[in-house]
N, C-alpha and C positions, 0 to 999 in steps of 0.2 A: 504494500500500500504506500501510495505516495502521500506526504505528510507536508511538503513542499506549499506554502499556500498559495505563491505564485503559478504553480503548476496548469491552474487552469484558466489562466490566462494565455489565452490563443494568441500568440505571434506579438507576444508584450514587447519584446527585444527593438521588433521590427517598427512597431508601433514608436518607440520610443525614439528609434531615429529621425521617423517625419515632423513628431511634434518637434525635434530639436532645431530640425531644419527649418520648420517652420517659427519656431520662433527667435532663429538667426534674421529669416524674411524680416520678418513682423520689426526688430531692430532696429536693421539695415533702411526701410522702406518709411517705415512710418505704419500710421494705422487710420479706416477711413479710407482709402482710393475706395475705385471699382472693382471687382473681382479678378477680372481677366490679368490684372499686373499683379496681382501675389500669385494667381495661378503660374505662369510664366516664372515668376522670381523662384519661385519653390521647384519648378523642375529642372532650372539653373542650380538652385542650391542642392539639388539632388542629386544630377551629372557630378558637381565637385566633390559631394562627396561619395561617390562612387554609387550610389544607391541606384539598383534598379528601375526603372518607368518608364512606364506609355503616358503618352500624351492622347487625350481624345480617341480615346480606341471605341470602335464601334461594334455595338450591343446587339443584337434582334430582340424586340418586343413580340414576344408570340401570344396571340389568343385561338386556344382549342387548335392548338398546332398551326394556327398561318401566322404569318408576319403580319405585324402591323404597324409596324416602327421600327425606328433605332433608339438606343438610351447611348448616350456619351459622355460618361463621367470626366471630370476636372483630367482624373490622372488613376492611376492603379499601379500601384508601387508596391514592390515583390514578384508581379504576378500575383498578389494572393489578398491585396487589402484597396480597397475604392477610398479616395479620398476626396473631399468634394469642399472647395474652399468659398466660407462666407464672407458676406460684408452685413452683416446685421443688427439688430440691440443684442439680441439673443439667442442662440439656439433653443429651438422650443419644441414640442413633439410633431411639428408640421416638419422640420427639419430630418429627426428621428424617423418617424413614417417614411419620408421619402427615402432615407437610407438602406433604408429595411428593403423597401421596393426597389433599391437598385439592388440591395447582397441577392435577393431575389432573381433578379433579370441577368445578373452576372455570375451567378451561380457560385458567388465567395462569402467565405462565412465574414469576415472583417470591415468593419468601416470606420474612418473617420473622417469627422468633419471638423474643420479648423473654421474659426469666425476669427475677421484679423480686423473689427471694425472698433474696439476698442485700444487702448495702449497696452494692459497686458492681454497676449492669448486666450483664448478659451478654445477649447476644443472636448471631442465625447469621441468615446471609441465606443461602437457598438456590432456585436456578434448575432450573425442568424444562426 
């Protein structure tokens, strides 16, 4: 038996690099732009520091087996975790829900969302 309390924390390691990087961004940049420039600065900040990612990789939205969309998150770094960067007061469960529905549509257990709209970070890591 694993007695570890970390243990069940799925890809905590991994997790812990984005938010790092993410809060180099966040530093570096300020807090408050538009989305699209921390998106950007953090997949800069994540080439240097060697971290894996895609950029806008694209999803299928399937209903009853046909397509009916594409979903295309921020970024997904590892392969294995969706990360999806805010500009807003708060992350709130509208934010959460929608998370859910991409680990859903992307078929990875891992998310986080980073909000870089205040001066310190906020971010939620959430598992389907």
């Amino acid at each position: 038996m694993n007695t570890n309390p970390d243990a069940k924390l799925l890809l905590k390691e991994e997790v812990f690099q984005v938010v790092g990087a993410a809060m180099e961004v966040l530093n570096e940049i300020g807090h408050g732009l538009h989305e699209k420039p921390y998106e950007n600065a953090l997949a800069l900040e994540l080439g240097i520091r060697k971290i894996p990612f895609k950029q806008q990789v694209n999803f299928e939205i399937l209903y009853k087996g046909n397509k009916v969309g594409l979903f295309v998150p921020d970024l997904v770094v590892f392969d294995r975790i969706v990360v999806d960067t805010k500009v807003i007061d708060q992350i709130t469960g509208i934010e959460r829900g929608q998370m859910l529905n991409y680990l859903r549509i992307t078929k990875l257990r891992v998310g986080v969302i980073l909000n870089f709209k205040q001066p310190k970070l906020e971010w939620e890591r959430l598992v389907l």
